[in-house]
Predicted model as a PDB file, atoms N, CA, C, CB and O in Angstrom, pLDDT in the B-factor column:
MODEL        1                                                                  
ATOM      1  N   UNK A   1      23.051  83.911  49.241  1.00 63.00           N  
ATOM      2  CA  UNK A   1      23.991  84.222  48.158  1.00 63.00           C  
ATOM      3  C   UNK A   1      23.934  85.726  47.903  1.00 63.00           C  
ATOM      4  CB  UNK A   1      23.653  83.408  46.844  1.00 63.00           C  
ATOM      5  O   UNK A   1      22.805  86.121  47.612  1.00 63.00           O  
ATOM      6  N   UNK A   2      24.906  86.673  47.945  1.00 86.00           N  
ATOM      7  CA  UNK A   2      25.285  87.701  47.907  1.00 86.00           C  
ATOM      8  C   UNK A   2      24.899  88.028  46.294  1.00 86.00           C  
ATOM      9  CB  UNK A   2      26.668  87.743  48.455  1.00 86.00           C  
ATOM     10  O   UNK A   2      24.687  87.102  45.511  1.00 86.00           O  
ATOM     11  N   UNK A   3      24.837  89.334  45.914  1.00 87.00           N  
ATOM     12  CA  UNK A   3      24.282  89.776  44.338  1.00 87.00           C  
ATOM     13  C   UNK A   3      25.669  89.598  43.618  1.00 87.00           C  
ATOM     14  CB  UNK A   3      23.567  91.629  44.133  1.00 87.00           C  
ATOM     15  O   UNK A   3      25.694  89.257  42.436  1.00 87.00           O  
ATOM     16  N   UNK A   4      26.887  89.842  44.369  1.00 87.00           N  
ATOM     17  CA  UNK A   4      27.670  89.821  43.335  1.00 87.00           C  
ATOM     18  C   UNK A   4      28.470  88.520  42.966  1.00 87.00           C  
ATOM     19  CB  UNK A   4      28.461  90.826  43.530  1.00 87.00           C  
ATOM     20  O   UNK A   4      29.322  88.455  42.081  1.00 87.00           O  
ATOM     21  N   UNK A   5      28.033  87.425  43.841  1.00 90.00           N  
ATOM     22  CA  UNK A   5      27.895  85.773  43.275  1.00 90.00           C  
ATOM     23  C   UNK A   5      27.133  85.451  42.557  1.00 90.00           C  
ATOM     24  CB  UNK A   5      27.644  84.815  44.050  1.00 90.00           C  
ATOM     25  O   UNK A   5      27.248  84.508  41.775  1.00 90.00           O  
ATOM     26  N   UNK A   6      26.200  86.172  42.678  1.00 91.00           N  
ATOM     27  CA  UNK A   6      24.844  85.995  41.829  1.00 91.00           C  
ATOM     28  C   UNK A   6      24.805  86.614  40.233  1.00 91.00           C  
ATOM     29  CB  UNK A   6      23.625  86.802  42.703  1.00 91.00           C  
ATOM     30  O   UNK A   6      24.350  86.115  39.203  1.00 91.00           O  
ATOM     31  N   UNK A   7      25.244  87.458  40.395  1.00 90.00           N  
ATOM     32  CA  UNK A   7      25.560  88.369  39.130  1.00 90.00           C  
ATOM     33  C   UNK A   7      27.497  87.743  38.308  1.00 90.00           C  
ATOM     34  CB  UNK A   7      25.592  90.501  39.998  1.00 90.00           C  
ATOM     35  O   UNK A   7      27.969  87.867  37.178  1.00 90.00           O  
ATOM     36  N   UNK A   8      28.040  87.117  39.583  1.00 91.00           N  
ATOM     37  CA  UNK A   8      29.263  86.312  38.628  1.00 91.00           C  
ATOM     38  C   UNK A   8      28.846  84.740  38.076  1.00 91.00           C  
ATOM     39  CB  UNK A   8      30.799  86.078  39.701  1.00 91.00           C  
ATOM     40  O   UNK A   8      29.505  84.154  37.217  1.00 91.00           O  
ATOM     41  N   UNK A   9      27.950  84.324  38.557  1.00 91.00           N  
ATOM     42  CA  UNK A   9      27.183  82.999  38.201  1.00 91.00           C  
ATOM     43  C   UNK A   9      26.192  82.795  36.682  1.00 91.00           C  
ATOM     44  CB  UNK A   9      26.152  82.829  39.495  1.00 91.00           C  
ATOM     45  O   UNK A   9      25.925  81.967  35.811  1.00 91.00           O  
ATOM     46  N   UNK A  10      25.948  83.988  37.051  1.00 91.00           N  
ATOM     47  CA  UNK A  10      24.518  84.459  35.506  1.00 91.00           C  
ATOM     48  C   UNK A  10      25.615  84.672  34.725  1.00 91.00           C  
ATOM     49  CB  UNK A  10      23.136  86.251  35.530  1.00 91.00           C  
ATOM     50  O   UNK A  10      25.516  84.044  33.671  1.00 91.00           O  
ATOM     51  N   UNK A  11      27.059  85.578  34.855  1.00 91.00           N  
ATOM     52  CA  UNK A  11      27.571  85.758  33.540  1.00 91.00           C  
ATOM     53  C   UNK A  11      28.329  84.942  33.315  1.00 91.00           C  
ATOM     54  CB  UNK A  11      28.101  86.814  33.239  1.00 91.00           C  
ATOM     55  O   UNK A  11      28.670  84.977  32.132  1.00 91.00           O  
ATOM     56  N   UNK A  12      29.108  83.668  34.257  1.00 93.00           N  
ATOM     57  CA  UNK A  12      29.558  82.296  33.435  1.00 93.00           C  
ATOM     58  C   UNK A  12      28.751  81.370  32.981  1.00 93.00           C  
ATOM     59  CB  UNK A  12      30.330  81.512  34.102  1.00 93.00           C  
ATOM     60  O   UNK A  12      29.296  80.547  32.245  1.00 93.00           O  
ATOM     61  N   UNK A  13      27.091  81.166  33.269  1.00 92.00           N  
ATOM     62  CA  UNK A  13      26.307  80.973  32.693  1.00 92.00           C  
ATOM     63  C   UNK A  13      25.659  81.376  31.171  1.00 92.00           C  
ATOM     64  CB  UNK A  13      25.907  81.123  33.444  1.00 92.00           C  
ATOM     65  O   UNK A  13      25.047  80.557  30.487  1.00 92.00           O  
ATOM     66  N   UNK A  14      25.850  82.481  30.855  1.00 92.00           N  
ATOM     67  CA  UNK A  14      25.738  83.667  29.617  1.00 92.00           C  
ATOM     68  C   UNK A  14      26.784  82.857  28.655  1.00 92.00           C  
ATOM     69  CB  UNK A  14      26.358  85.597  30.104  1.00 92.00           C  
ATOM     70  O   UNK A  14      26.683  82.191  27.625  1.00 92.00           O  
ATOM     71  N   UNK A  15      28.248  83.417  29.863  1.00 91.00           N  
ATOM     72  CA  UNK A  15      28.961  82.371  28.696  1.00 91.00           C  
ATOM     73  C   UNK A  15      29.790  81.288  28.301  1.00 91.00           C  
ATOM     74  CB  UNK A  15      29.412  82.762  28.193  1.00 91.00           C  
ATOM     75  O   UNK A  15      30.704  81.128  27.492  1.00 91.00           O  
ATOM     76  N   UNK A  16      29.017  80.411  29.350  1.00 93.00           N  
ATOM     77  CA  UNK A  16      29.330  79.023  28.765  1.00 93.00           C  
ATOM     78  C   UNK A  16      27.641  78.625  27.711  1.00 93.00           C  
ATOM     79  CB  UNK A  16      29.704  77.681  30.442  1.00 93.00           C  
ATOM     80  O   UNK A  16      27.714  77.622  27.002  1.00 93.00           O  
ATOM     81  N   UNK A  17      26.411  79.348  27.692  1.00 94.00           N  
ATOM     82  CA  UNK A  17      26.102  79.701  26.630  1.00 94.00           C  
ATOM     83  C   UNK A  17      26.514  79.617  25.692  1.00 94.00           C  
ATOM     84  CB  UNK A  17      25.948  80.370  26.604  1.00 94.00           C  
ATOM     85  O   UNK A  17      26.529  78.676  24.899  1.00 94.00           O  
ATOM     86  N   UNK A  18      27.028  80.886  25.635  1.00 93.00           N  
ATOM     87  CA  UNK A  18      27.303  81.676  24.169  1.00 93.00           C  
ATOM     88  C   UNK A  18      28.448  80.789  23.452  1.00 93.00           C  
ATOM     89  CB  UNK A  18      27.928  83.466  24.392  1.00 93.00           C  
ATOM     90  O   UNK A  18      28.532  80.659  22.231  1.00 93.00           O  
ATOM     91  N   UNK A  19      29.303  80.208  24.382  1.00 94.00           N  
ATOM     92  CA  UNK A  19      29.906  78.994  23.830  1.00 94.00           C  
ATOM     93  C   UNK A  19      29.485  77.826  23.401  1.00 94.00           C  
ATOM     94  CB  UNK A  19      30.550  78.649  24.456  1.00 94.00           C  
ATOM     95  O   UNK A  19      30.162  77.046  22.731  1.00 94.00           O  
ATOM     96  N   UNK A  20      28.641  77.698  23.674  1.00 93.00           N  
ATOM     97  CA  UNK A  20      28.212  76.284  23.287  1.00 93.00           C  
ATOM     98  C   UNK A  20      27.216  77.068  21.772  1.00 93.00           C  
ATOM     99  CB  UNK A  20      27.081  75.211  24.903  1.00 93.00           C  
ATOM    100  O   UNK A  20      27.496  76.525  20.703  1.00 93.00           O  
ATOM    101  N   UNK A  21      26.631  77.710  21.721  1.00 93.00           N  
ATOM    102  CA  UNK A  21      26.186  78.256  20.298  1.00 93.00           C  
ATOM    103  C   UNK A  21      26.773  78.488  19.375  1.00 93.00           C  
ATOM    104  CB  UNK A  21      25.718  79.166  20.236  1.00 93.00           C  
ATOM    105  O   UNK A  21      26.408  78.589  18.203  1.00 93.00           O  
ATOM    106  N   UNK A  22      28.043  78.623  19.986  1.00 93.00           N  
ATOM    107  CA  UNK A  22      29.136  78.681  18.723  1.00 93.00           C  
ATOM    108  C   UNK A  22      29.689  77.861  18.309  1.00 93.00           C  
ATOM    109  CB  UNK A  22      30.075  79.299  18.770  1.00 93.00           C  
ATOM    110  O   UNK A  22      30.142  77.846  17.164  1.00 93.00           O  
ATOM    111  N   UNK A  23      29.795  76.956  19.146  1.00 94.00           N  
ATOM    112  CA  UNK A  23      30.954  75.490  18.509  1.00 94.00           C  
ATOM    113  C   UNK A  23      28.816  74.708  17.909  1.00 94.00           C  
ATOM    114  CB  UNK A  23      32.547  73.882  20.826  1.00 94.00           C  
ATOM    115  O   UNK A  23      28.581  73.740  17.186  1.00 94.00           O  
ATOM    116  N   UNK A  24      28.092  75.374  18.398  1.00 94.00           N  
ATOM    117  CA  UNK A  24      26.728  74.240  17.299  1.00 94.00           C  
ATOM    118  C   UNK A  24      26.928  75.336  15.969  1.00 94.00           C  
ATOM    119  CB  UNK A  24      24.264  74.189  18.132  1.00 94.00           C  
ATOM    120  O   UNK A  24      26.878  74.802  14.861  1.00 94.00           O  
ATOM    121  N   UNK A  25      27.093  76.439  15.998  1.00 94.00           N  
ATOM    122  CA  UNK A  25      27.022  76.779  14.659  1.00 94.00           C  
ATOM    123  C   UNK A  25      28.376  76.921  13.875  1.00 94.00           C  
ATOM    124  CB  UNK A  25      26.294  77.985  14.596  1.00 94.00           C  
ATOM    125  O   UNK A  25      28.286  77.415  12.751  1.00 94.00           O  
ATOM    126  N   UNK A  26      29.501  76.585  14.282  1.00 95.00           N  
ATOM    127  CA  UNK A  26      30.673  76.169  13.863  1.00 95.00           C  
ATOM    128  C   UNK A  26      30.479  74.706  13.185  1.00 95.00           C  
ATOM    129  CB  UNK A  26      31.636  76.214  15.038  1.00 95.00           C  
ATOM    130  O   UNK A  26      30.980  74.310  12.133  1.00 95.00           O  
ATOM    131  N   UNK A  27      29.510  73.928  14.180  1.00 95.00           N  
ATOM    132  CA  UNK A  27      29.100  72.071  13.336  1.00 95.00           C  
ATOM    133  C   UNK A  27      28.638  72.469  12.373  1.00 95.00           C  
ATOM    134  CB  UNK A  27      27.879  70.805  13.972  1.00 95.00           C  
ATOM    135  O   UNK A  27      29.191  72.064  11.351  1.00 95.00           O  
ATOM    136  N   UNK A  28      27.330  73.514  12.171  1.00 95.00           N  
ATOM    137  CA  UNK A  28      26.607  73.241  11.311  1.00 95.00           C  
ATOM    138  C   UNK A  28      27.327  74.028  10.735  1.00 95.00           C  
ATOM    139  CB  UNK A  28      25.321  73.263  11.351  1.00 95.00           C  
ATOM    140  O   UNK A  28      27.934  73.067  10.261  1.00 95.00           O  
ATOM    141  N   UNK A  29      27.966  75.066  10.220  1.00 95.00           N  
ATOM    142  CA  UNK A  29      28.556  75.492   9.205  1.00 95.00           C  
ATOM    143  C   UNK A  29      29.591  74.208   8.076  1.00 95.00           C  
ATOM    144  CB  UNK A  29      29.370  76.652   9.937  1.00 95.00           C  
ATOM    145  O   UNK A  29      29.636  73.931   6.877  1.00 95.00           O  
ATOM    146  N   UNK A  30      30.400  73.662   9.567  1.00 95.00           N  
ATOM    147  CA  UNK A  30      31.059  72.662   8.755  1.00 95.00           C  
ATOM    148  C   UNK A  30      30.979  71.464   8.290  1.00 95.00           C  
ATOM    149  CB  UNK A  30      31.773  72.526   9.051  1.00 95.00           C  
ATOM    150  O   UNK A  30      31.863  70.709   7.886  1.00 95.00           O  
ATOM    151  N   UNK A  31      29.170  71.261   8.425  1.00 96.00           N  
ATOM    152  CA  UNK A  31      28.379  70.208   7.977  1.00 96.00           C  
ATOM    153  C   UNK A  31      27.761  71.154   6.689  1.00 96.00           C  
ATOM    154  CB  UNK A  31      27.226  69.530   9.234  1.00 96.00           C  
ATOM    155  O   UNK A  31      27.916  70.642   5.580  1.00 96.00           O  
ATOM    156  N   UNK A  32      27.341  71.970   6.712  1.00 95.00           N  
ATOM    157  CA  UNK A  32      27.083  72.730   5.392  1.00 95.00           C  
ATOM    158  C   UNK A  32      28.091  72.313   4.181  1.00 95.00           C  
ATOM    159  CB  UNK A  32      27.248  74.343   5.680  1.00 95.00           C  
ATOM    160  O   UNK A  32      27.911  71.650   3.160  1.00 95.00           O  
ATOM    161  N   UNK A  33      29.230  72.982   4.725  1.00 96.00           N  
ATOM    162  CA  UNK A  33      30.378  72.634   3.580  1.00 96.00           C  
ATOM    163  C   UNK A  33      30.488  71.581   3.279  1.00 96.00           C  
ATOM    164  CB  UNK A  33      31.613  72.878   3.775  1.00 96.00           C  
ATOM    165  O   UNK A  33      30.298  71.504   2.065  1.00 96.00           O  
ATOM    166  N   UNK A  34      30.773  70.332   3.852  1.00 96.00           N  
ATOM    167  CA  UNK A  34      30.945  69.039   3.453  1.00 96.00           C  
ATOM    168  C   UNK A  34      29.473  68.745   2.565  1.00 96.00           C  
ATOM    169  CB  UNK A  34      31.238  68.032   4.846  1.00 96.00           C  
ATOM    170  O   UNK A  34      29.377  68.012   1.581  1.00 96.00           O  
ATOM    171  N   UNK A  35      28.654  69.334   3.047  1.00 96.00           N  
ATOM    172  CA  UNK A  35      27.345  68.939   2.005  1.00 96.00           C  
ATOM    173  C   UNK A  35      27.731  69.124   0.362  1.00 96.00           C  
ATOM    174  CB  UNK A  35      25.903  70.102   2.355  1.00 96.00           C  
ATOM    175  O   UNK A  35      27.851  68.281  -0.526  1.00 96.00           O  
ATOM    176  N   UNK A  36      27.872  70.620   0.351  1.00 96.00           N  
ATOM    177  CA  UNK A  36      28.417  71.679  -0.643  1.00 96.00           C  
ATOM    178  C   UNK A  36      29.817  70.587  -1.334  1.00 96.00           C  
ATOM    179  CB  UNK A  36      29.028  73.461   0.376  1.00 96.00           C  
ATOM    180  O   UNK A  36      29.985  70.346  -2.529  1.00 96.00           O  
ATOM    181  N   UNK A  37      30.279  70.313  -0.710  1.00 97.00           N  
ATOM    182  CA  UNK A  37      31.708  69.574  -1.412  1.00 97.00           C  
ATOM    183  C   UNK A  37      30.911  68.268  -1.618  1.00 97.00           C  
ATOM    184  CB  UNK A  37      33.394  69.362  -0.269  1.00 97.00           C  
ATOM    185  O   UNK A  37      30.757  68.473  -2.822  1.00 97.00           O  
ATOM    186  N   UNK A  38      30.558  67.610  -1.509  1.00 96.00           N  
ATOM    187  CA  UNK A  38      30.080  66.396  -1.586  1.00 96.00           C  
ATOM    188  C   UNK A  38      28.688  66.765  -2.971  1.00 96.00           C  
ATOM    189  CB  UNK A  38      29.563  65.830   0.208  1.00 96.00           C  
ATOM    190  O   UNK A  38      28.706  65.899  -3.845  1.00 96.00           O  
ATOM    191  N   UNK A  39      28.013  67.458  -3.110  1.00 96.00           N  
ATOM    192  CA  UNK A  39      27.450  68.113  -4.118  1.00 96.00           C  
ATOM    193  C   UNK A  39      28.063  68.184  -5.422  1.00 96.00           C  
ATOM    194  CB  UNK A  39      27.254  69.235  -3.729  1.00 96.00           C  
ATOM    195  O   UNK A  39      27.791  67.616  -6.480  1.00 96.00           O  
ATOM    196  N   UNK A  40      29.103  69.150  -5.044  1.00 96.00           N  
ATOM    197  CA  UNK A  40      29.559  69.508  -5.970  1.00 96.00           C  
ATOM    198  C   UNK A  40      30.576  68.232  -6.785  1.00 96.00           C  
ATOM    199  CB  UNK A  40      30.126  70.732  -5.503  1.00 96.00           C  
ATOM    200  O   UNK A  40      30.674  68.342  -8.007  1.00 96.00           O  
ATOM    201  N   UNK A  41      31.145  67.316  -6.250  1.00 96.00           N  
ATOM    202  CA  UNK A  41      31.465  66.468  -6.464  1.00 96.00           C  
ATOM    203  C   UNK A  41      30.856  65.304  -6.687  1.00 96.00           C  
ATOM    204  CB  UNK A  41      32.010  66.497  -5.946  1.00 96.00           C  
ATOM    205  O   UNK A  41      31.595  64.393  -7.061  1.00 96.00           O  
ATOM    206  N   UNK A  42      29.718  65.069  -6.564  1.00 97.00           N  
ATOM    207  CA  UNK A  42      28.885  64.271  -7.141  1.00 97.00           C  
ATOM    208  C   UNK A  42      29.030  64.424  -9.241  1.00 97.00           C  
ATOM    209  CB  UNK A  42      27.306  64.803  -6.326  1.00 97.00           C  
ATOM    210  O   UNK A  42      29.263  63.694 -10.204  1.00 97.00           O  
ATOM    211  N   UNK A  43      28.603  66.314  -8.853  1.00 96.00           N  
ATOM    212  CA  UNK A  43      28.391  66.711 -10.248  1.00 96.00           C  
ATOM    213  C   UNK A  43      29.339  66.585 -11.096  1.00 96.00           C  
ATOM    214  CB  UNK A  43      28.056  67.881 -10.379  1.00 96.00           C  
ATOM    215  O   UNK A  43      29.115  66.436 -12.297  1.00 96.00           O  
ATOM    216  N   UNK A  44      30.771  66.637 -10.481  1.00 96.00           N  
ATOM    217  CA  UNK A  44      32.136  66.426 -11.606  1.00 96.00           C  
ATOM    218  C   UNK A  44      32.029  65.241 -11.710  1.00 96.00           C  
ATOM    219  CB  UNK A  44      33.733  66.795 -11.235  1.00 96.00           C  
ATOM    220  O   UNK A  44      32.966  64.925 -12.443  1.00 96.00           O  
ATOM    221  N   UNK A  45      31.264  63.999 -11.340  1.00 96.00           N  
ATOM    222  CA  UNK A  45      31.278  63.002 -11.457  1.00 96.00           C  
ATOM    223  C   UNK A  45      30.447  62.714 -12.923  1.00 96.00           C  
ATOM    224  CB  UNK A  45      30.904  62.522 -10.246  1.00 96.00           C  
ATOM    225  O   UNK A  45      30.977  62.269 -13.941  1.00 96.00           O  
ATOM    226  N   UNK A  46      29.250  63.023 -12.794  1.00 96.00           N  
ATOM    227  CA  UNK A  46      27.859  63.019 -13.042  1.00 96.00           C  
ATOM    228  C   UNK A  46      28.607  63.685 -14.711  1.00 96.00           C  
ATOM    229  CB  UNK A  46      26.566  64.118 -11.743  1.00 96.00           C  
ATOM    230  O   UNK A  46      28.545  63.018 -15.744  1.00 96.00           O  
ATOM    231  N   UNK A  47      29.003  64.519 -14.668  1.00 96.00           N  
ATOM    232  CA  UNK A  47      30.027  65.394 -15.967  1.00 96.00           C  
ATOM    233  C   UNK A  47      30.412  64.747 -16.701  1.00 96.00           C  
ATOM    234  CB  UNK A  47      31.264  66.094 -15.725  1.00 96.00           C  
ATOM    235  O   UNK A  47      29.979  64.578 -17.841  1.00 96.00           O  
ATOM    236  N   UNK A  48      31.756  64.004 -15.942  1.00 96.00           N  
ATOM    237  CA  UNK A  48      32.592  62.916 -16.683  1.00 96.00           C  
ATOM    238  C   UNK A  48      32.278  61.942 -17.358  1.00 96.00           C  
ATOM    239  CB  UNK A  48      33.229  62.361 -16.066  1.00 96.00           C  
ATOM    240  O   UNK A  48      32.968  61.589 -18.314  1.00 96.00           O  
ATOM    241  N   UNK A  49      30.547  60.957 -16.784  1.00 96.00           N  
ATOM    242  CA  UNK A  49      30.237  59.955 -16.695  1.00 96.00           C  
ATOM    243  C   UNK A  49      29.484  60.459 -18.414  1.00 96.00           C  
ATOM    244  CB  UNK A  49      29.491  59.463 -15.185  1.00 96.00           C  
ATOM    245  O   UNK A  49      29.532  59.657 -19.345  1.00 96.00           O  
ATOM    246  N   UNK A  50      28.897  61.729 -18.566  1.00 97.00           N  
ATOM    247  CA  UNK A  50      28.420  62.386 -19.405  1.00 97.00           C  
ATOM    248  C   UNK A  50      29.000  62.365 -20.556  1.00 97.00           C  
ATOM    249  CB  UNK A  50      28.288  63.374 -19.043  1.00 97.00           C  
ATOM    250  O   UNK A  50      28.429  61.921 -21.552  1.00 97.00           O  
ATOM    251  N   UNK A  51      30.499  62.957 -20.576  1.00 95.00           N  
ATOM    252  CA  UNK A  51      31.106  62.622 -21.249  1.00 95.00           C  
ATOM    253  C   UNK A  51      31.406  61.826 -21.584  1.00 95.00           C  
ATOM    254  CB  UNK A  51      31.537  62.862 -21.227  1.00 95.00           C  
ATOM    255  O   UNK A  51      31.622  61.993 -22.785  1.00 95.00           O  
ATOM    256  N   UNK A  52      31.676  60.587 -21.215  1.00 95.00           N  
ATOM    257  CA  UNK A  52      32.271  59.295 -21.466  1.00 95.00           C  
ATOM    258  C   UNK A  52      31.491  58.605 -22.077  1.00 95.00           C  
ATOM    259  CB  UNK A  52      32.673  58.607 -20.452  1.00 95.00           C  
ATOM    260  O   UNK A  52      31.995  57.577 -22.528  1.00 95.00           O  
ATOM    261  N   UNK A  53      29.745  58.857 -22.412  1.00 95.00           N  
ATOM    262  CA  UNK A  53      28.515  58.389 -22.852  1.00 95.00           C  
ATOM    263  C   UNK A  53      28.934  59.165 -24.306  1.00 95.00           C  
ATOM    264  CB  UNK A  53      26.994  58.854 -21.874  1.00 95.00           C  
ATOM    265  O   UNK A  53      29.242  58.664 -25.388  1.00 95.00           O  
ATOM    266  N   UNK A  54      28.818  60.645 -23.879  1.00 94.00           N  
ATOM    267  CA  UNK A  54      29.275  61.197 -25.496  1.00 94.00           C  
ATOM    268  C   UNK A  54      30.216  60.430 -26.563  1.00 94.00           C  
ATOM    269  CB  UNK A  54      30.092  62.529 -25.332  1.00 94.00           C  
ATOM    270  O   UNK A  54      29.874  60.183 -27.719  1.00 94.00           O  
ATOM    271  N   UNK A  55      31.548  60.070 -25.940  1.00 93.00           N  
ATOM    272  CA  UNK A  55      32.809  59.763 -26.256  1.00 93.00           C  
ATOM    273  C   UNK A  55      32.422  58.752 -27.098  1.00 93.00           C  
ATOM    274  CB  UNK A  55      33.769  59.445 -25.168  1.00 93.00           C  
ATOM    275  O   UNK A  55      32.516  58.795 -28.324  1.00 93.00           O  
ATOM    276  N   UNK A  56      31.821  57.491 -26.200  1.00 94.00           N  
ATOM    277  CA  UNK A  56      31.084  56.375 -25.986  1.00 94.00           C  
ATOM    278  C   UNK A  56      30.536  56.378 -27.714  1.00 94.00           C  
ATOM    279  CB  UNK A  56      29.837  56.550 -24.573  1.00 94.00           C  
ATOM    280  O   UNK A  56      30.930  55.497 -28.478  1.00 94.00           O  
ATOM    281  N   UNK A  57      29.576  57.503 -28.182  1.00 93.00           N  
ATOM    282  CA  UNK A  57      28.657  57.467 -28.788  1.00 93.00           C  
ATOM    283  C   UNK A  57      29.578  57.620 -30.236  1.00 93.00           C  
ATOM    284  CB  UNK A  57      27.552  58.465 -28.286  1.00 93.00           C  
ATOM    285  O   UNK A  57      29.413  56.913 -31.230  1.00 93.00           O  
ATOM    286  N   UNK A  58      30.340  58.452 -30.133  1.00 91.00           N  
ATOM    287  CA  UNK A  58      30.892  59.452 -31.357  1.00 91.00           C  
ATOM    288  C   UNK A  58      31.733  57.870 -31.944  1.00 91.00           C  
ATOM    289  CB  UNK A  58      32.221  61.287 -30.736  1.00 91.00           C  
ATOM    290  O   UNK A  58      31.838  57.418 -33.084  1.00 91.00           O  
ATOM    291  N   UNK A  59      32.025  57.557 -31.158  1.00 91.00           N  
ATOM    292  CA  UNK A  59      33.058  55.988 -30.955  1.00 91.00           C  
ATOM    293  C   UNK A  59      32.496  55.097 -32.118  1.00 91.00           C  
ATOM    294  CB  UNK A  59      32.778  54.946 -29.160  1.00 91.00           C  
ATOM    295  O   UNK A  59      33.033  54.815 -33.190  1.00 91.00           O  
ATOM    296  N   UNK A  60      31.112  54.680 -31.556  1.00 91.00           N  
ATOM    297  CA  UNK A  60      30.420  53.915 -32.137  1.00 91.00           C  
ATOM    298  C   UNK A  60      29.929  54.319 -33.451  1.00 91.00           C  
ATOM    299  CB  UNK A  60      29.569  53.626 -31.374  1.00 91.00           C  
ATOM    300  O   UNK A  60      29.623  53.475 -34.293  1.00 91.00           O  
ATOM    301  N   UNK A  61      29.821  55.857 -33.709  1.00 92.00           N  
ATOM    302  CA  UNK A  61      29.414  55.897 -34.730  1.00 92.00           C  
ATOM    303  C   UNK A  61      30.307  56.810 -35.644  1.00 92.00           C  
ATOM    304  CB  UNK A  61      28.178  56.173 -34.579  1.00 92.00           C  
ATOM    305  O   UNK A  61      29.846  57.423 -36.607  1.00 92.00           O  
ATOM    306  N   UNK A  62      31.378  56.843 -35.332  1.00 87.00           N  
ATOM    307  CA  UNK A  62      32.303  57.378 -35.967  1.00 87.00           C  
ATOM    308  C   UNK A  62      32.494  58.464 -36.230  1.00 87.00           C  
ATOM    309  CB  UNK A  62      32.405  57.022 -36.711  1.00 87.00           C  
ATOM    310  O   UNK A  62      32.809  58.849 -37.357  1.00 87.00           O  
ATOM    311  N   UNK A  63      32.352  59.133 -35.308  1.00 84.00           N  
ATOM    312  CA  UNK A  63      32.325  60.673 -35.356  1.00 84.00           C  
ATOM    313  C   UNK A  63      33.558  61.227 -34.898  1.00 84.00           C  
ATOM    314  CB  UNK A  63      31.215  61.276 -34.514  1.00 84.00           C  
ATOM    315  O   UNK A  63      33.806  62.324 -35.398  1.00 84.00           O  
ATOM    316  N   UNK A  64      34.442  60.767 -34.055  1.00 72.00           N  
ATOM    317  CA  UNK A  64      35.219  60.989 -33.153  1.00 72.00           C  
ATOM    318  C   UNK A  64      36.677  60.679 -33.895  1.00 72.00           C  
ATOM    319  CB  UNK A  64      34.805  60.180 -31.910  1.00 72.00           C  
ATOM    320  O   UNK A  64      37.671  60.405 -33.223  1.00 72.00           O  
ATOM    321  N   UNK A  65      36.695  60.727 -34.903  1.00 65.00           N  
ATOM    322  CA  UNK A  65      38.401  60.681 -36.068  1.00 65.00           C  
ATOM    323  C   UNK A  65      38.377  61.620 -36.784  1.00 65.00           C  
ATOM    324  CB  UNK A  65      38.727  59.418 -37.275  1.00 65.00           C  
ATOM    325  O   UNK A  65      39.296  61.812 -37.581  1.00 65.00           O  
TER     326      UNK A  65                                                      
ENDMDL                                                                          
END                                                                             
């Protein structure tokens, strides 16, 4: 094998690499986010449910007229 097969082999090697590192840190970025959204949406949940205990309370004891 001649150097300059050798030297065109190492650099589609390099970058089919460097491709593949990018579409794994493209996953994990867009597994990050869905974490982050799924988080954060837990908490508007977690909020509401909060409120609705408040609501709940003022209700019962007449605070809330």
């Amino acid at each position: 094998m001649d150097s300059n097969k050798m030297s065109y082999n190492a650099g589609q090697a390099k970058g089919q690499a460097q491709e593949k590192a990018g579409n794994m840190m493209d996953k994990a970025s867009n597994a990050a986010q869905s974490a982050k959204e799924s988080v954060q949406e837990a908490g508007q949940q977690m909020m509401a449910k909060a409120q609705g205990a408040v609501d709940a309370v003022k209700d019962a004891t007449g605070m809330n007229k």
